[in-house]
C-alpha positions in Angstrom: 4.0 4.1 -77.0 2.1 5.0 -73.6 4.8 6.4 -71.5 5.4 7.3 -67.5 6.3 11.0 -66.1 5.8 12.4 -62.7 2.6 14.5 -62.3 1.8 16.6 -59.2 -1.3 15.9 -57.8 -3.7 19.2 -57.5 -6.9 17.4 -55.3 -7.5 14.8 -53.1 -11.5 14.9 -52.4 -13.3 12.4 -51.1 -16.6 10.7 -52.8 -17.6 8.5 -50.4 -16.8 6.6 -47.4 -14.4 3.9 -49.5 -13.4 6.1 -52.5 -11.8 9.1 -53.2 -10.8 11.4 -56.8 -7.3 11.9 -57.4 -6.6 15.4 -59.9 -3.2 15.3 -61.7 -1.6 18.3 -63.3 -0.8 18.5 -66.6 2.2 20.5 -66.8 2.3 21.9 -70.3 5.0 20.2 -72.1 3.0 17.2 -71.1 -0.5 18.0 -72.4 -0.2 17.0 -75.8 0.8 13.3 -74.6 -2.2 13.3 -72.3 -4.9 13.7 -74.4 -7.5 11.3 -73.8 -10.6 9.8 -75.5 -13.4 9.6 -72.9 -13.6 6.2 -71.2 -9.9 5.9 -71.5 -7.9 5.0 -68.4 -4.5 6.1 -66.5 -2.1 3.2 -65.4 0.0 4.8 -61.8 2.8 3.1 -60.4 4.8 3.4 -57.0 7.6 1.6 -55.5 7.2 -0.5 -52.3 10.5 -2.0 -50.8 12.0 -2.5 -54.5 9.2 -3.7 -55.8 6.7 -2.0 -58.5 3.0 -1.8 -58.1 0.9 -0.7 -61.1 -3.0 -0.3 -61.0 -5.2 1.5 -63.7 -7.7 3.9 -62.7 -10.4 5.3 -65.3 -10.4 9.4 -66.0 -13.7 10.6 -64.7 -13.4 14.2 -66.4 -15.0 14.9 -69.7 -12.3 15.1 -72.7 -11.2 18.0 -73.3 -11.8 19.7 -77.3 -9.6 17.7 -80.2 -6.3 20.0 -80.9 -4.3 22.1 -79.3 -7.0 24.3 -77.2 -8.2 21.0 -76.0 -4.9 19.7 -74.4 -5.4 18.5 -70.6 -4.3 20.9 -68.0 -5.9 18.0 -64.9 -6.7 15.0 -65.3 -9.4 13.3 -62.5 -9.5 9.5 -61.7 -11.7 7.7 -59.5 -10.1 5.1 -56.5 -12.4 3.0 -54.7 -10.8 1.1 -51.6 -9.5 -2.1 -52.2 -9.3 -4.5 -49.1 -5.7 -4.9 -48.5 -5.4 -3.0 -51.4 -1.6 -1.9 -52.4 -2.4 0.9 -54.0 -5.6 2.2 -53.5 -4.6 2.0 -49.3 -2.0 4.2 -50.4 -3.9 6.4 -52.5 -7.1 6.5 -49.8 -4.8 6.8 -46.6 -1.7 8.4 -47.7 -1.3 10.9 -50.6 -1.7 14.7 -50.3 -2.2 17.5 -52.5 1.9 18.1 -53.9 2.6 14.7 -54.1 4.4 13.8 -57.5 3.2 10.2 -58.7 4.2 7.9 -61.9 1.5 7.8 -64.2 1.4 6.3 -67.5 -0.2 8.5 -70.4 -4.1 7.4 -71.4 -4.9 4.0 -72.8 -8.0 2.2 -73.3 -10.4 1.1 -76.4 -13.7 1.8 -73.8 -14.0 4.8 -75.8 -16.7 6.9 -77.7 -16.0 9.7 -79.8 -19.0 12.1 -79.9 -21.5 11.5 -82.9 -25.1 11.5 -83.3 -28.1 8.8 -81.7 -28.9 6.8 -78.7 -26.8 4.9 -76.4 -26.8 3.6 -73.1 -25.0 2.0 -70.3 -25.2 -0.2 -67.8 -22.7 -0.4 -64.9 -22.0 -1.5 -61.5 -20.2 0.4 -58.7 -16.7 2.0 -59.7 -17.7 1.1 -63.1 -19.2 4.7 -63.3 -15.8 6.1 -64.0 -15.1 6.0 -66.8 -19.2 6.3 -68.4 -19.2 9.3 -66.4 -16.2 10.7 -69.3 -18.1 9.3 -72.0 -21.7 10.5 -71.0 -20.3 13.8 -70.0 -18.1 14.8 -73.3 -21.3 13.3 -75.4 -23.6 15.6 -73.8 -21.2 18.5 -74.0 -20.1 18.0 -77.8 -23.3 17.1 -79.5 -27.1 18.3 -79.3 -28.6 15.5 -81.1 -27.3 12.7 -79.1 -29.0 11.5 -75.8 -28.0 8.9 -72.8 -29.4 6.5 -70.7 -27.7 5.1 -67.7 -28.9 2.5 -65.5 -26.3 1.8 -62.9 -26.1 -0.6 -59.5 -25.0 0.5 -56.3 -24.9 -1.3 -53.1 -26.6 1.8 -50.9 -27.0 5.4 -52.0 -23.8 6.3 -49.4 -21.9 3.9 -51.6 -23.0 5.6 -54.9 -19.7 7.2 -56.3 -19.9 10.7 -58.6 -23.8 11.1 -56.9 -23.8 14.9 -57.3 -21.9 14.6 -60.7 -24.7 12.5 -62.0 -26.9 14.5 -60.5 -25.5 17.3 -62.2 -26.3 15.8 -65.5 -29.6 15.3 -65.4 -30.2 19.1 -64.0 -28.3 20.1 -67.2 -29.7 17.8 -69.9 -33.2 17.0 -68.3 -34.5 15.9 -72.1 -31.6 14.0 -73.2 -30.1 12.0 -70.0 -32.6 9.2 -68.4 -31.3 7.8 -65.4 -32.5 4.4 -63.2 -30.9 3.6 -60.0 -31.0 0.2 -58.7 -29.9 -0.5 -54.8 -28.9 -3.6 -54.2 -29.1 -3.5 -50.5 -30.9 -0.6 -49.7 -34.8 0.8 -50.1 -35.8 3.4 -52.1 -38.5 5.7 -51.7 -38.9 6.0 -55.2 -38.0 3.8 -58.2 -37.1 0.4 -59.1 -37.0 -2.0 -56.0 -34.0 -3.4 -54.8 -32.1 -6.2 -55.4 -29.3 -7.4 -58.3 -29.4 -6.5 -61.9 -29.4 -10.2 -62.4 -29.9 -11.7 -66.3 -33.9 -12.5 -65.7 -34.1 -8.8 -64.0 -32.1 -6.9 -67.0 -34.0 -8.8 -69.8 -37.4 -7.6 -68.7 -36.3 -3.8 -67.5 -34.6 -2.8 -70.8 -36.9 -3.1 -73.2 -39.0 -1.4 -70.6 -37.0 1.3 -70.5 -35.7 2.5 -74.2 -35.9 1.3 -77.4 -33.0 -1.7 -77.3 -32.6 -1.5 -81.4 -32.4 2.1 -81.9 -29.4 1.8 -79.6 -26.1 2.9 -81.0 -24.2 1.9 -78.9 -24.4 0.4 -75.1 -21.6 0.6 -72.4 -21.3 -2.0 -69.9 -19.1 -1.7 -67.1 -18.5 -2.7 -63.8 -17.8 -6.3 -62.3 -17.3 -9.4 -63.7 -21.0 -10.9 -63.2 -23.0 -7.6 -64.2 -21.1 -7.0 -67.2 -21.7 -11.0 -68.1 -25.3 -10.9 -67.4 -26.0 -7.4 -69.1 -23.8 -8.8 -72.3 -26.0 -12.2 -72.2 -29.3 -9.6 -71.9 -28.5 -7.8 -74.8 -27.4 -10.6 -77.2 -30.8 -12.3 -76.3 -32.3 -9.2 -77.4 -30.5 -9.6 -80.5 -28.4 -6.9 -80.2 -25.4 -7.0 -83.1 -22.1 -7.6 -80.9 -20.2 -5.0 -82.2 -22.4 -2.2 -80.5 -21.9 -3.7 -77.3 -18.6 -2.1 -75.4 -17.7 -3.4 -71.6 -14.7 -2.9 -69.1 -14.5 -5.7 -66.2 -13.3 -3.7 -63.6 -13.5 -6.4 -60.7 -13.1 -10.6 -61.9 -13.8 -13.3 -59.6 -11.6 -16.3 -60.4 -14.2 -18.6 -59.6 -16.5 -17.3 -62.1 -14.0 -16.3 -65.0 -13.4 -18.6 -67.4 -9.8 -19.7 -68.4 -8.7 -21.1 -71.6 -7.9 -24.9 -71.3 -4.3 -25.6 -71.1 -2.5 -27.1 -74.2 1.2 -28.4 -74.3 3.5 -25.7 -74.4 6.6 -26.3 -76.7 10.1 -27.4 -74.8 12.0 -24.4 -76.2 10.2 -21.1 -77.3 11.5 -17.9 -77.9 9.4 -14.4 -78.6 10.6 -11.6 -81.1 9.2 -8.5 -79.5 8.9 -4.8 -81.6 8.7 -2.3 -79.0 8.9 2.0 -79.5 10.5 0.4 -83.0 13.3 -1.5 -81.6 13.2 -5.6 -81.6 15.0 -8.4 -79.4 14.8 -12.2 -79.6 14.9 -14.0 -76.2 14.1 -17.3 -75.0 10.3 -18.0 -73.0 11.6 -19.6 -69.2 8.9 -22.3 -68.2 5.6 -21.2 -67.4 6.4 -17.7 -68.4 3.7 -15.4 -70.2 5.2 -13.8 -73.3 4.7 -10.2 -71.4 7.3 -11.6 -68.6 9.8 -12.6 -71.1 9.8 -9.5 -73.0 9.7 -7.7 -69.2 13.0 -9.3 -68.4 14.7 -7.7 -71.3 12.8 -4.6 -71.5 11.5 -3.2 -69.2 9.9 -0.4 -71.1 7.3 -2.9 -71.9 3.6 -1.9 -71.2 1.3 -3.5 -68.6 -0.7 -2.3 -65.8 -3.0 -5.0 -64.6 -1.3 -8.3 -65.6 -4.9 -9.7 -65.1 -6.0 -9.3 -68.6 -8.7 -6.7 -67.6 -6.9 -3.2 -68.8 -5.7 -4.0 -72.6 -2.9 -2.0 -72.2 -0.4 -4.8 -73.0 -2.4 -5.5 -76.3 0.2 -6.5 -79.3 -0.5 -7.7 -82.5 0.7 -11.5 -83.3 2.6 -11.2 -86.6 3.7 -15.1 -86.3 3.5 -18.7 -84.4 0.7 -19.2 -82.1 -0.1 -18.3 -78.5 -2.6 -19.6 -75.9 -4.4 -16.5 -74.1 -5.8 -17.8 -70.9 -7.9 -14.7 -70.0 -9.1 -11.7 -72.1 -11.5 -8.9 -70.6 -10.0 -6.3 -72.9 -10.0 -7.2 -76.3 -13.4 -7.3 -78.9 -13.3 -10.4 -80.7 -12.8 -8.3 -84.1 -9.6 -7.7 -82.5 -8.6 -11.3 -81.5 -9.5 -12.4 -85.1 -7.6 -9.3 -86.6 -4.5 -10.9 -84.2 -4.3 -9.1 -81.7 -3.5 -10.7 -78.0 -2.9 -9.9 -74.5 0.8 -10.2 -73.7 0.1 -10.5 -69.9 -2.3 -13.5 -70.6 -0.4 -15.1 -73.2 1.8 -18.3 -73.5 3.7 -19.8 -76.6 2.2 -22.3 -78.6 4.6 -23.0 -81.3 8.8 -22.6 -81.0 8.7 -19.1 -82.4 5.9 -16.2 -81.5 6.7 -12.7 -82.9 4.6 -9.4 -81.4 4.4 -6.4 -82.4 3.6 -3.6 -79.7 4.2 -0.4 -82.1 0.7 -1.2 -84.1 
């Protein structure tokens, strides 16, 4: 069960002119919970006049070494500035090094775990967070793998993790290609500007790298990129199950939402949670995440905007109606797996399960 504790923040350093890296300590007690799979994320909460705020920010730091010499001792996120953000305001304007904030313990499936081959990524903005992990502990962990990363920024002063990047392609000049794409900027060198649009992707990747001999790609950013590099691929016949993406911004008018069906009179949830269950009626209009939230409120969620995953229980009876769901593979949809956040009762009874 992904759990909260205070952590002490070590480094507030700023990456550009609308984002900044926040560095937790591990204290050591702690460290064993904290181990992370690159590409995973941290969920931090605060309290604003009684009322809670979550938001999930993806580890930038390479994972550390499986077992105990590889326990965190920090653990680095990336914040980019929100407008009229809650939290990353907050986090931008406000906290200082000593500063003791809530943060949940690492969940995520946007993960690799170090093997052999070719993979790749594709991602937009912020969405360099959490590929910077992944790309870095690959590198790190194992000489016969290489990367290529294509990414999309608005203007190189926007470019988060520039010298990091950097950085890796000084290190690992052989086995990490790099394209930059400006959207709204010039460069003196490179692809021209403009958007990594469908028609743009789908003649620059084969260009680029073998598309078949890909293991694995990453795609991760917002909403549209991530749609247009997912439709790219798939029209270069790519087997879905190698392509991986994170939304990490959703505009309603472009997401898609399930169509409404007619949601029983009377329903009720059974919920299994950290091995204990409850039964409790579902009030009108309710998702099955705010029922169980009104009895327990141990129950996990960070986004509530099916994006993160990290309310993902498995459905062992009735039938729900997700309206959303940026988080889950469709191997795990038809294995039954759901977001609680996103999900509504289709039948009387609906039983999850959020120990699995």
């Amino acid at each position: 069960m992904a759990r909260f504790h205070p952590l002490r923040v070590a480094a507030v350093d700023r990456l550009t002119d609308d984002s900044v890296t926040l560095t937790f300590d591990v204290p050591p007690p702690l460290r064993e919970e904290y181990a992370f799979t690159p590409g995973q994320h941290l969920a931090v909460r605060r309290f604003v006049d009684g009322t809670e705020i979550r938001r999930t920010y993806s580890i930038c730091s390479p994972a550390p070494l499986p077992g105990a010499q590889g326990e965190p001792r920090t653990l680095r996120v990336g914040v980019r500035l929100v407008e009229d953000g809650a939290f990353s305001t907050y986090a931008f304007k406000e906290v200082a090094v000593g500063d003791e904030l809530e943060v949940m313990t690492p969940a995520g499936r946007f993960t690799l775990d170090p093997a052999p081959g070719r993979y790749a990524a594709v991602v937009g903005g912020s969405g360099i967070t959490p590929v910077l992990s992944i790309v870095t502990t690959l590198l790190e962990r194992e000489p016969r793998a290489d990367f290529c990363l294509i990414r999309s920024d608005r203007t190189a002063a926007s470019t988060m993790f520039l010298e990091e990047v950097a950085d890796l392609k000084d290190r690992w000049p052989d086995r990490f290609q790099l394209v930059t794409v400006l959207s709204r900027e010039e460069q003196q060198a490179g692809l021209d500007s403009g958007r990594l649009d469908e028609e743009r992707l789908a003649g620059l990747l084969p260009a680029l790298l073998p598309v078949a001999e890909i293991e694995a790609w990453f795609l991760c950013g917002p909403f549209g990129l991530v749609q247009s590099a997912e439709r790219t691929l798939r029209g270069l016949d790519v087997p879905r199950r190698r392509i991986h993406q994170e939304i990490f911004h959703v505009d309603d008018g472009g997401a898609p939402v399930a169509p409404a069906t007619p949601a029983p009179a009377h329903s009720t949830v059974t919920a299994t949670l950290d091995g204990r269950s409850g039964t409790w009626p579902v009030l009108d209009g309710e998702s099955l995440l705010e029922t169980v939230l009104r009895n327990r409120a141990d129950a996990p969620y960070a986004c509530k905007g099916g994006v993160c995953g990290t309310c993902r229980a498995f459905r062992v009876s009735g039938e729900v109606r997700m309206d959303r769901n940026f988080a889950l593979e469709p191997e795990e949809t038809e294995a039954g797996y759901v977001l609680a956040c996103q999900s509504h009762p289709a039948t009387d009874t609906v039983e999850l399960d959020f120990d699995r």
